[in-house]
C-alpha positions as CSV (number, residue, x, y, z in Angstrom):
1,X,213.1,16.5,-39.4
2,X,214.4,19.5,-37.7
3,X,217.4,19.0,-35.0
4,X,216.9,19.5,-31.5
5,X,219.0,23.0,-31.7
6,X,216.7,23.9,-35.1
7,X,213.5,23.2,-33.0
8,X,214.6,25.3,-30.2
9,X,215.5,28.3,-32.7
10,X,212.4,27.7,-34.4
11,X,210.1,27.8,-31.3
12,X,211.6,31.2,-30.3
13,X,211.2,32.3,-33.8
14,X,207.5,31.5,-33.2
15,X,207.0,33.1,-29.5
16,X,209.0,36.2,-31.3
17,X,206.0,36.5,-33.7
18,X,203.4,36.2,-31.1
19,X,204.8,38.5,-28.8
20,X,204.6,35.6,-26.0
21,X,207.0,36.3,-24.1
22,X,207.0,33.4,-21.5
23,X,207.2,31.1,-24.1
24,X,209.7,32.6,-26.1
25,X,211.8,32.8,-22.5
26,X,211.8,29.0,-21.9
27,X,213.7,28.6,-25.0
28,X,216.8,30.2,-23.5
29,X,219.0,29.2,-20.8
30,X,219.0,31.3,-17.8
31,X,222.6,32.1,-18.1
32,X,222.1,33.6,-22.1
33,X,224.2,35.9,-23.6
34,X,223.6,38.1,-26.6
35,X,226.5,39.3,-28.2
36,X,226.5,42.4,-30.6
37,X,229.8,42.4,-33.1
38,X,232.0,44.3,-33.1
39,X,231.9,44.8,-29.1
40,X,233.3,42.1,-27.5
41,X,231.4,41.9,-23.9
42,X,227.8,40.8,-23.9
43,X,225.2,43.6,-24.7
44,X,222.5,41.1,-22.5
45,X,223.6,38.9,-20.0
46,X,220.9,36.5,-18.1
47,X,217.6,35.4,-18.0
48,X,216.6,38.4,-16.2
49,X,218.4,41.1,-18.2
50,X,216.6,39.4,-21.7
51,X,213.5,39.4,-20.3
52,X,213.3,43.5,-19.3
53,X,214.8,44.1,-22.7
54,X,212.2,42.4,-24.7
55,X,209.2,43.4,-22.5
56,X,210.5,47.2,-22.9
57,X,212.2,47.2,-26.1
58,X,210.1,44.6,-28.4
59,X,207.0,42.8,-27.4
60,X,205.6,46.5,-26.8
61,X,205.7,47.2,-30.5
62,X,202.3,45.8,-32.0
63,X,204.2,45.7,-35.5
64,X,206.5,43.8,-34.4
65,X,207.6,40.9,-36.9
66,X,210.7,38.6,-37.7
67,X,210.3,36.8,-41.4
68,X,212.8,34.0,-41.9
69,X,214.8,34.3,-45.1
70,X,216.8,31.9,-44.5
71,X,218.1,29.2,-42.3
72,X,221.5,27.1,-41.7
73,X,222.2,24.7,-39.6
74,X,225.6,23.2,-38.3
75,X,225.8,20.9,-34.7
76,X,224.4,22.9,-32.3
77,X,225.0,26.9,-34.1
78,X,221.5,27.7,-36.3
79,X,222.7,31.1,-38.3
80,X,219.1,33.0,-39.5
81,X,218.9,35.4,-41.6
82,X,215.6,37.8,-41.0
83,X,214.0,40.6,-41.5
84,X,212.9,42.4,-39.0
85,X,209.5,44.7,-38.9
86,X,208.0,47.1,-36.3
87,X,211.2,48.2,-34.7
88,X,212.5,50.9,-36.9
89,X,210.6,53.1,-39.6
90,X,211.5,50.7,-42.2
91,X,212.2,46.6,-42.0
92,X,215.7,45.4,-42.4
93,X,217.9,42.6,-42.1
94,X,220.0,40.7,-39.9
95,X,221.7,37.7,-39.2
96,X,221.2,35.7,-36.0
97,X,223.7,32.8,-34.8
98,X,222.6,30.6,-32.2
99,X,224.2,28.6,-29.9
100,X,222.2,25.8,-28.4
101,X,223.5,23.8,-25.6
102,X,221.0,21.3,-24.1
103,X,218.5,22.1,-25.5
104,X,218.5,25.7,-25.0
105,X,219.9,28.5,-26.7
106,X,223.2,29.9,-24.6
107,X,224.4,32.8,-26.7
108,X,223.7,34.3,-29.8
109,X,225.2,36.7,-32.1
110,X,223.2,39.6,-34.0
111,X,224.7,41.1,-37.2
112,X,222.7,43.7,-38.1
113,X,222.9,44.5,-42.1
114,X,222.9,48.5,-41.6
């Protein structure tokens, strides 16, 4: 049986896939943050802000495609690691941490493996 915080990651994971991007929305809160290491300020802050990136930058892309390799889960932080298709000439990985608070995920943390 999944966790709450797993469900949530999962159900993103899903609306990713589909390119659904209201329902892959209402699985963040409207104050989310995504973080890109090694810069240290949010590259996407808000509701608003992830919603114009992903209509613009990824739901466009017919290709588009995130296959889970692998999944941990500690508390309320879900760490992915995917592959990612349709955005660049060639797939590649990445690891994802999520931080769900309430149900919703609050912040995450991309680690791209180029």
């Amino acid at each position: 049986m999944a966790s709450p915080a797993e469900a949530a990651v999962q159900r993103q994971l899903e609306a990713y896939n589909a390119r659904d991007l209201e329902r892959f929305l209402a699985e963040f809160s409207p104050q989310v943050r995504v973080h890109r290491p090694p810069a240290t300020a949010p590259a996407i802050e808000g509701i608003d802000a992830l919603r114009a990136f992903y209509a613009s930058e990824r739901f466009n892309r017919p290709a588009l495609h995130a296959e889970l390799l692998g999944r941990m889960v500690l508390g309320n932080k879900v760490v992915d690691h995917e592959r990612i298709s349709g955005v660049r000439e060639a797939p590649f990985e990445m690891v994802v941490v999520y931080q769900v608070v309430e149900g919703r995920i609050a912040a995450l943390w991309t680690f791209d493996g180029a």
